[in-house]
Wavefront OBJ file of the C-alpha trace (Angstrom):
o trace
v 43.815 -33.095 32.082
v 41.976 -30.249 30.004
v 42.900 -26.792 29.488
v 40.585 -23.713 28.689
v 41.137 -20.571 28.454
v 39.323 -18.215 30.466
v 38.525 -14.549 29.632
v 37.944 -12.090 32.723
v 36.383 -8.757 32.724
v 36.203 -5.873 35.206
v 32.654 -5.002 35.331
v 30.622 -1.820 37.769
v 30.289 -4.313 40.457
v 32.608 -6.924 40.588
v 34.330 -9.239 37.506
v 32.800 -11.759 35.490
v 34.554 -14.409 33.447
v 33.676 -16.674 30.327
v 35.624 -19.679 28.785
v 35.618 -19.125 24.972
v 35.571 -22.855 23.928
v 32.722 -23.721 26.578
v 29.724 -21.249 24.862
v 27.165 -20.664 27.837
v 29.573 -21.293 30.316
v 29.956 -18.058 32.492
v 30.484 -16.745 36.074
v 30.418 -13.566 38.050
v 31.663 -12.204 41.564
v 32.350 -9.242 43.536
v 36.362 -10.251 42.929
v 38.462 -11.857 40.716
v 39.199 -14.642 43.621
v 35.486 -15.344 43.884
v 34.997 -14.995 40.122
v 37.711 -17.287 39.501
v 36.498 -19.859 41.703
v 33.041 -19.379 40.043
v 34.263 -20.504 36.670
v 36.377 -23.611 38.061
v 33.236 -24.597 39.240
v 30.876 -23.835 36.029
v 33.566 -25.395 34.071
v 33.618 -29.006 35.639
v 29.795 -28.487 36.178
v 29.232 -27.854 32.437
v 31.802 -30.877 31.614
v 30.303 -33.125 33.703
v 26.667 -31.993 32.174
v 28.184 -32.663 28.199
v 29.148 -35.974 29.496
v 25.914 -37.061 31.174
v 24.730 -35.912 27.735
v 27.513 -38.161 26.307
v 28.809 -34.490 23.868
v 31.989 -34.729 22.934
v 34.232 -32.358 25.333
v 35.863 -29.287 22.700
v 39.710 -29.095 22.652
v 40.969 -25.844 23.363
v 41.658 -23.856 20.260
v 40.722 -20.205 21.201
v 44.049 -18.176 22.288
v 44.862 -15.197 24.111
v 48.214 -12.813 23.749
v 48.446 -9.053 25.119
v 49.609 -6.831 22.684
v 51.353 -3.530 23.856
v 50.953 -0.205 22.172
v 52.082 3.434 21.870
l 1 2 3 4 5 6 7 8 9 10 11 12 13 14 15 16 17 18 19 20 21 22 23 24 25 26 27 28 29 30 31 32 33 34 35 36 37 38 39 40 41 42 43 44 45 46 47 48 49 50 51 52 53 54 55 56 57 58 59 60 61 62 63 64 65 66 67 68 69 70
């Protein structure tokens, strides 16, 4: 099992999302649901594409935390 992180962003018309340690490897929709399902979906697509290419698969190593202000 692999983890990466995924980033998701509120856009004008929908969301779109983008896994850090995966560069190229996007999605959009008109809601995070659908935009979230996007990315599981370019995510195994562009794993099974580095494979076919025999490229090493990254490990994880970008993070995430929320910091609170004010």
């Amino acid at each position: 099992m692999q983890k990466f992180l995924v980033v998701f962003e509120k856009t004008k018309t929908g969301y779109s999302a983008y896994a850090p340690d995966l560069p190229g490897c996007i999605a959009t929709g008109r809601t995070k649901n659908e935009t979230e399902q996007n990315i599981y979906e370019a995510i195994q697509f562009h794993l099974e594409g580095l494979k076919e290419e025999k490229v090493r698969i990254p490990k994880m190593k970008a993070e995430s935390e929320v910091l609170v202000f004010g």
